[in-house]
C-alpha positions in Angstrom: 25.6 27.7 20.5 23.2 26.4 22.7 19.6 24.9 22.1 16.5 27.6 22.0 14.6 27.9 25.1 11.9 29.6 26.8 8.2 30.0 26.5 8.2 30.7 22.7 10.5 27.6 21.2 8.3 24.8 20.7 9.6 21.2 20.0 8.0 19.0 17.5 6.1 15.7 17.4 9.4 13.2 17.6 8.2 11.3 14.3 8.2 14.6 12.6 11.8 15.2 14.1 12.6 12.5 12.3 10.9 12.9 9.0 8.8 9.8 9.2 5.2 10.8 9.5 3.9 14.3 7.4 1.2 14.3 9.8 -1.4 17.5 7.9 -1.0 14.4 5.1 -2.4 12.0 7.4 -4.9 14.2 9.1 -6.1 15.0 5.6 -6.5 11.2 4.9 -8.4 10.5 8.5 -11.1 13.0 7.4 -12.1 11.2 4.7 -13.4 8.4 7.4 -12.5 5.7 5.1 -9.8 3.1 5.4 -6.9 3.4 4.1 -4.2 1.5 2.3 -1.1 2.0 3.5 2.2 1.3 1.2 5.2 1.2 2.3 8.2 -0.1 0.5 11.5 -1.8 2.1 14.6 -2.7 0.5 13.5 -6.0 -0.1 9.5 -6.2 0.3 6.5 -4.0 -0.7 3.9 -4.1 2.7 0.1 -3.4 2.3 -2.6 -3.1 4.9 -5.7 -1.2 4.7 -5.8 0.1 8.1 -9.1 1.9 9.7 -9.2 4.8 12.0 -10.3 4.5 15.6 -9.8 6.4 18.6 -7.8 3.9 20.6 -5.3 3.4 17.4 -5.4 2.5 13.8 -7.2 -0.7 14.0 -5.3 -3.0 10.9 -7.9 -5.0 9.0 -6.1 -7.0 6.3 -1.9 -7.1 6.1 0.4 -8.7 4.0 3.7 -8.7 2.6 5.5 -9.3 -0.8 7.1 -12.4 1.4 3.6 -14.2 1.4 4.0 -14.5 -2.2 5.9 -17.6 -2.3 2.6 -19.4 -1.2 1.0 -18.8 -4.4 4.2 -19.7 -6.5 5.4 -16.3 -7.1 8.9 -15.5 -6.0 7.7 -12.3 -3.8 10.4 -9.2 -4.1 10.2 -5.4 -3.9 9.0 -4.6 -7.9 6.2 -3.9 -9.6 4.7 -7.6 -9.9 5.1 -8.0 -6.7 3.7 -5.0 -5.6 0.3 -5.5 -7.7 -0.1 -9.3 -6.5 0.6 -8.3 -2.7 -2.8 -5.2 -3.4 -4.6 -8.2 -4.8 -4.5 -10.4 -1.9 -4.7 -7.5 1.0 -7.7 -6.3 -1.6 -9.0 -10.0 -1.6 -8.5 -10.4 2.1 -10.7 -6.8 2.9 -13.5 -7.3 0.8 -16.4 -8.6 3.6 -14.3 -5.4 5.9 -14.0 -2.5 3.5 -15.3 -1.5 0.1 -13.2 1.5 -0.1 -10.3 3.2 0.7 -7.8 6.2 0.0 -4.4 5.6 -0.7 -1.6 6.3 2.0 1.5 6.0 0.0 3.3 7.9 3.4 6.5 9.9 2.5 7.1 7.7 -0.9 6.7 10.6 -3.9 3.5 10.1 -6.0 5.5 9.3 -9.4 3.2 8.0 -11.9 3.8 4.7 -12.8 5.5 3.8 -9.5 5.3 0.9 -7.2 3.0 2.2 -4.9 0.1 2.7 -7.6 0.8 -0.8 -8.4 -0.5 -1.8 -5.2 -3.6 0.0 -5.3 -4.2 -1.4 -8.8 -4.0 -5.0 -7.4 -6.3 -3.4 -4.8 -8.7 -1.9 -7.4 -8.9 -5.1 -9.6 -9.1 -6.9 -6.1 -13.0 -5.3 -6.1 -12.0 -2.3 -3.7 -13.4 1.0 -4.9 -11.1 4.0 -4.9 -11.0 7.8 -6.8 -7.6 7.3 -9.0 -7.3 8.1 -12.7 -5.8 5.3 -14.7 -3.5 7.2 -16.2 -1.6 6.9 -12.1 -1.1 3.3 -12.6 1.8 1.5 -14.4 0.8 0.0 -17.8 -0.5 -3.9 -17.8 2.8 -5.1 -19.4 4.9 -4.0 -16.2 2.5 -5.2 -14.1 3.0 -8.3 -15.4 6.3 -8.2 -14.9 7.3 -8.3 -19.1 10.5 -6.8 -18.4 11.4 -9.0 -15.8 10.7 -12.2 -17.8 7.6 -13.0 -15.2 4.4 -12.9 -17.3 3.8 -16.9 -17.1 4.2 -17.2 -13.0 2.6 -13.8 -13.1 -0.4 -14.7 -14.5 -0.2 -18.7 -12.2 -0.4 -16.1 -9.2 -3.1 -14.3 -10.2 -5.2 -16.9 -10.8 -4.7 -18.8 -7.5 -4.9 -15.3 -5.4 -8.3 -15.0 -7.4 -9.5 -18.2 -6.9 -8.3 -18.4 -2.9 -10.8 -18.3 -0.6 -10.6 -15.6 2.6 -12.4 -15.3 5.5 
């Protein structure tokens, strides 16, 4: 068999080809017009940004990764700590740029309890205003990382994100 042609086959964005972007999700998100905080989860690091909309491109106000974690004594990994401390310090870096934002979890399922609403909890608690029912979020004892045996460095971390100073 060959490929389809002629006036009616039409070929697709490549992105969507290739299942990365849903893009009537993210044109649903851009008409909100506010900024948005991206999650996206790798096999070893959770990544946050709260990223605006402009015509020219996505213009990236505050990034960070679970790897900047190690700066405030926290051993930064892909779980639910580190997912919650890494929204906290994108949410404390964005506060003089943004005051609230929708959440772009991208092709990651919206599972309660999940990593990703971790994120915008750190993000939420950060000062950052958002539309989420708590019931989303994981409860405070994950967070803390109680199953992982993290609760005392947890709680080190959050105080020194807290008490950093951004510009």
């Amino acid at each position: 068999m060959t490929k389809a042609t002629g006036p009616l086959f039409a070929v697709h964005f490549r992105r969507r080809r290739e299942e990365r972007t849903d893009y009537a999700k993210r044109l649903a998100l851009l008409k909100s017009f506010k900024p948005r905080l991206v999650v996206r989860k790798t096999n070893k690091y959770v990544i946050v940004q709260i990223v605006e909309f402009s015509q020219k491109g996505d213009k990236v106000l505050a990034s960070c990764s679970s790897k900047h974690l190690t700066e405030y004594g926290f051993a930064g990994k892909c779980n639910t700590p580190s997912a919650y401390l890494t929204g906290l310090l994108v949410g404390r870096m964005a506060l003089g740029k943004a005051k609230e934002f929708v959440l772009d979890i991208g092709l990651h399922a919206p599972t309660k309890g999940s990593l990703v609403f971790a994120a915008a909890k750190g993000a939420f608690d950060a000062g950052l205003k958002t539309a989420f029912s708590l019931e989303k979020f994981p409860s405070e004892e994950r967070m803390a990382g109680a199953h992982l045996g993290l609760k005392e460095k947890f709680t080190e971390s959050k105080t020194k994100i807290m008490g950093a100073a951004f510009k």
